[in-house]
Short mmCIF file of the C-alpha atoms (twelve columns), coordinates in Angstrom:
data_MODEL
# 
_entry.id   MODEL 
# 
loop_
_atom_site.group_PDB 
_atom_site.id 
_atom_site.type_symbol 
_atom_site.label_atom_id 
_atom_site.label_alt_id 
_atom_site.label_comp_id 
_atom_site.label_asym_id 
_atom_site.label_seq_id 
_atom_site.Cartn_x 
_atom_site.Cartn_y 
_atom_site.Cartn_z 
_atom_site.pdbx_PDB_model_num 
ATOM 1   C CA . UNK A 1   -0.654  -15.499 8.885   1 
ATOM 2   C CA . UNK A 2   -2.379  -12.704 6.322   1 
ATOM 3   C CA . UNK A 3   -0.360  -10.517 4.821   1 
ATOM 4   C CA . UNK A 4   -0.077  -8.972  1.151   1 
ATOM 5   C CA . UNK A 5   3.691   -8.314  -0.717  1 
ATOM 6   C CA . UNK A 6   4.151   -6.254  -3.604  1 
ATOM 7   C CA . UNK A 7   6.139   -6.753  -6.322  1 
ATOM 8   C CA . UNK A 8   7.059   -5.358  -9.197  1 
ATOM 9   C CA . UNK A 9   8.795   -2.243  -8.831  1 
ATOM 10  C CA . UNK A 10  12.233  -0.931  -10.311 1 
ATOM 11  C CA . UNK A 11  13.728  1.820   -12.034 1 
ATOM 12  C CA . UNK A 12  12.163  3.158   -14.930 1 
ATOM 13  C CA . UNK A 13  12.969  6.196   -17.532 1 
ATOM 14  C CA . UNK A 14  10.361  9.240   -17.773 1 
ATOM 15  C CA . UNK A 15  7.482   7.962   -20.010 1 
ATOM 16  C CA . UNK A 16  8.026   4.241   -18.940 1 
ATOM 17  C CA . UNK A 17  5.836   1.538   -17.647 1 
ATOM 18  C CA . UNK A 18  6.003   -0.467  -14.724 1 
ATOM 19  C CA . UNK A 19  3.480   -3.076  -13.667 1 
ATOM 20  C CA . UNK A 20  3.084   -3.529  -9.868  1 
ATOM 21  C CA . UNK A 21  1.347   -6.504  -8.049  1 
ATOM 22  C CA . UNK A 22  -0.099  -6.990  -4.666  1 
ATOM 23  C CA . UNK A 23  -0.357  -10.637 -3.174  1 
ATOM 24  C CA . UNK A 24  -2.510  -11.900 -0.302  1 
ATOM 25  C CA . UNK A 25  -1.991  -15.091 1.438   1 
ATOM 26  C CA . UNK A 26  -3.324  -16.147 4.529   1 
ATOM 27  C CA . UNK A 27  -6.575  -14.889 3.579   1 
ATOM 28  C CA . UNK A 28  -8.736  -14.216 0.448   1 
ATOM 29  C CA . UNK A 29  -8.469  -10.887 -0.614  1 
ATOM 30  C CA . UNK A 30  -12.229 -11.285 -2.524  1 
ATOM 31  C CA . UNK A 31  -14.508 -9.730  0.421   1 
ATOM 32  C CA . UNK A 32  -11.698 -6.670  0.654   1 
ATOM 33  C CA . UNK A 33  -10.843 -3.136  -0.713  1 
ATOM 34  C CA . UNK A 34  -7.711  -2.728  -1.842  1 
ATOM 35  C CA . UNK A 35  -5.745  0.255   -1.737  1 
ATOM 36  C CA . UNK A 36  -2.441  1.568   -3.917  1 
ATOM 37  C CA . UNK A 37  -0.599  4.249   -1.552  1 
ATOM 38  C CA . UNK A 38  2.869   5.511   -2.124  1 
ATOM 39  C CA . UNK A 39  5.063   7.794   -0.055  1 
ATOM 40  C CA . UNK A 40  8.016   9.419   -1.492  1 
ATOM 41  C CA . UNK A 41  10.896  10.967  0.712   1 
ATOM 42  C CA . UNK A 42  9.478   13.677  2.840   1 
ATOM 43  C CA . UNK A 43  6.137   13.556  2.094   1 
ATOM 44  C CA . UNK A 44  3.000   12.041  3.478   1 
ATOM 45  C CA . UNK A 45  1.547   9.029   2.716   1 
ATOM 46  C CA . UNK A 46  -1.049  9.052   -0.393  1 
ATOM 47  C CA . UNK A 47  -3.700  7.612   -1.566  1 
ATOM 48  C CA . UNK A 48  -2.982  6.512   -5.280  1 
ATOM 49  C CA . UNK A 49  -5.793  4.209   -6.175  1 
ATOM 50  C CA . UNK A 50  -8.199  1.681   -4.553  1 
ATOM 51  C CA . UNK A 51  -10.694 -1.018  -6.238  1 
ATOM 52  C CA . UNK A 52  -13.737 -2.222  -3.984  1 
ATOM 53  C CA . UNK A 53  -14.453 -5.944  -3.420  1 
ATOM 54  C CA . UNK A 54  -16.564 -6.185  -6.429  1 
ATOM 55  C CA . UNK A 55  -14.658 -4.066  -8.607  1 
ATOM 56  C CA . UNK A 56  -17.248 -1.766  -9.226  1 
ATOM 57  C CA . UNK A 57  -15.838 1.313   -7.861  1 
ATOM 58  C CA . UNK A 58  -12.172 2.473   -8.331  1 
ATOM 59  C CA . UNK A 59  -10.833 5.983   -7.015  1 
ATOM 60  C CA . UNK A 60  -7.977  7.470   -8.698  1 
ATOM 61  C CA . UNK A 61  -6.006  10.304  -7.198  1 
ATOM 62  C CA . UNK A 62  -5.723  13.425  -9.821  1 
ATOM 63  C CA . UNK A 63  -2.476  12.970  -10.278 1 
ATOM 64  C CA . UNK A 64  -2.439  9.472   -11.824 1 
ATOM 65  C CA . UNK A 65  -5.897  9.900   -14.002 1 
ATOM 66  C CA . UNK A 66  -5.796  8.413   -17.374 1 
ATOM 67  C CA . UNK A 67  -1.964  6.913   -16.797 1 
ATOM 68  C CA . UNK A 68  -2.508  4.141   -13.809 1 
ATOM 69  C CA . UNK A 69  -5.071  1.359   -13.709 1 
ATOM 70  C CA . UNK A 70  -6.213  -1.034  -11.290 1 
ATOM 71  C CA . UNK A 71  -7.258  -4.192  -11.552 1 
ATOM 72  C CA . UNK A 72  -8.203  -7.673  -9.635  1 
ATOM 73  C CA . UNK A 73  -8.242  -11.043 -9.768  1 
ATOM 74  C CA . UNK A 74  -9.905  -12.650 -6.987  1 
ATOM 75  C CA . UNK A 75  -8.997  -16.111 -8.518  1 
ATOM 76  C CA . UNK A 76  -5.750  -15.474 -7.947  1 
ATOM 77  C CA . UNK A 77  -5.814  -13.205 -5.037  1 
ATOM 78  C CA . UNK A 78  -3.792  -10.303 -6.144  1 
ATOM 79  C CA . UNK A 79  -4.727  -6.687  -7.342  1 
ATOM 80  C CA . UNK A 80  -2.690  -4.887  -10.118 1 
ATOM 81  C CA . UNK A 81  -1.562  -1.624  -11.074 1 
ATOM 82  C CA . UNK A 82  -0.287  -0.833  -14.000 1 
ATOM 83  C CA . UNK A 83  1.309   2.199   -14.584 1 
ATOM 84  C CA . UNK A 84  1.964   4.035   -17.857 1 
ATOM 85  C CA . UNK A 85  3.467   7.282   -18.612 1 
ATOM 86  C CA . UNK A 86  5.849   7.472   -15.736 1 
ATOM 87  C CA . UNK A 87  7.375   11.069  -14.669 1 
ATOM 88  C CA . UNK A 88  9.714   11.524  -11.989 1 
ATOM 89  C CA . UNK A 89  6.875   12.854  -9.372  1 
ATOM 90  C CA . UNK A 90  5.638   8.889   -9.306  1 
ATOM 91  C CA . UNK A 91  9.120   8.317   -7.665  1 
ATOM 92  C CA . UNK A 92  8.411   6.529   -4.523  1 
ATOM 93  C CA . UNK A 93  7.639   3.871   -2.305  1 
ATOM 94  C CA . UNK A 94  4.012   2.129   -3.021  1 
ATOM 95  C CA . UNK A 95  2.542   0.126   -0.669  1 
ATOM 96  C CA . UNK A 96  -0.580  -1.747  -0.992  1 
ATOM 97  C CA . UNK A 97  -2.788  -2.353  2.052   1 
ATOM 98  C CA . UNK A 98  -6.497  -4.103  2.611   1 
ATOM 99  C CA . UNK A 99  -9.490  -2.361  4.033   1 
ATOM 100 C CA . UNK A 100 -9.767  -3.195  7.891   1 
ATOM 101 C CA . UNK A 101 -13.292 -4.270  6.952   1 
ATOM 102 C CA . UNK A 102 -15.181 -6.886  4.489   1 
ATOM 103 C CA . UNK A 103 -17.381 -4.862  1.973   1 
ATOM 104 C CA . UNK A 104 -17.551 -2.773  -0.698  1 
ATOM 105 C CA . UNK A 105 -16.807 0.411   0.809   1 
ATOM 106 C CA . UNK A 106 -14.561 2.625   -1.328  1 
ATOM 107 C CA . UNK A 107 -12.357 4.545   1.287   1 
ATOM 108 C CA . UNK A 108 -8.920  6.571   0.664   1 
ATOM 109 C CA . UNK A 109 -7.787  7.290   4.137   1 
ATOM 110 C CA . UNK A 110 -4.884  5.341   5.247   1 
ATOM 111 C CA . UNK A 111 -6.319  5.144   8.454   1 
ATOM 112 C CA . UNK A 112 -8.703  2.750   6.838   1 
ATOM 113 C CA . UNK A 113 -5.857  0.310   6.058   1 
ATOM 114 C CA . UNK A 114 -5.103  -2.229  8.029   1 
ATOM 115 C CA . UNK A 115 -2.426  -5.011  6.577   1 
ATOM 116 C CA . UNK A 116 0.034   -3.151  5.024   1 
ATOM 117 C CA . UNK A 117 2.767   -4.537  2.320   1 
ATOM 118 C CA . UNK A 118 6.583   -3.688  2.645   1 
ATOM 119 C CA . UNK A 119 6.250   -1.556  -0.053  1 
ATOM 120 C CA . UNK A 120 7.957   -1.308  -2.977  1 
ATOM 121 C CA . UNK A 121 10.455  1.117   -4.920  1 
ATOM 122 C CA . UNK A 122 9.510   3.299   -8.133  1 
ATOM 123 C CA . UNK A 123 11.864  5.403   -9.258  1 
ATOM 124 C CA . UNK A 124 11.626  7.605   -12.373 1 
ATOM 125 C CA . UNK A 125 14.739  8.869   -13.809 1 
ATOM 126 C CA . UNK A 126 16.857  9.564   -16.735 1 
# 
């Protein structure tokens, strides 16, 4: 059955780093976009990052410019994010979902996402 599971979250102090990880099985994540969303409690669903099939385009949302970076490895069918310079706004739930098509498309609707993780906890506190 294909399905991805992140990893990687926890609790972290302001200016921390936490290093997330999305895993495919079922399928090979190598033909997909991959998106980074998060949700935190009472908010929408956002786009936080997504790397196309062949890496060569990334979008960042504003907010996490210069502090979070994506990253595959086809080999070993997971995508990364590693996140630096934590403040409590990154507090949430991040998910990480696959593109509902093959290509390199770089798209930053949810709507777009098909395969969903369970997500899994940030939270950025003193």
């Amino acid at each position: 059955q294909a399905r991805v599971a992140e990893t990687g979250g926890g609790l972290v102090q302001p200016g921390g780093s936490l290093r997330l990880s999305c895993t495919a099985s079922g399928f090979d994540l190598d033909s997909y976009t991959v998106g980074w969303f998060r949700q935190a409690p009472g908010k929408e669903r956002e786009a936080v990052t997504c790397i196309s099939s062949t890496d060569e385009r990334i979008y960042y949302a504003d907010s996490v410019k210069g502090r979070f970076t994506i990253s595959r490895d086809n080999t070993k069918n997971k995508v990364y994010l590693e996140m630096n310079s934590l403040k409590p706004e990154d507090t949430a739930v991040y998910y990480c979902a696959v593109d509902l098509f093959p290509g390199d498309g770089l798209r930053i609707a949810a709507q777009s996402y098909g395969n969903w993780g369970q997500g899994t906890q940030v939270s950025v506190s003193s």
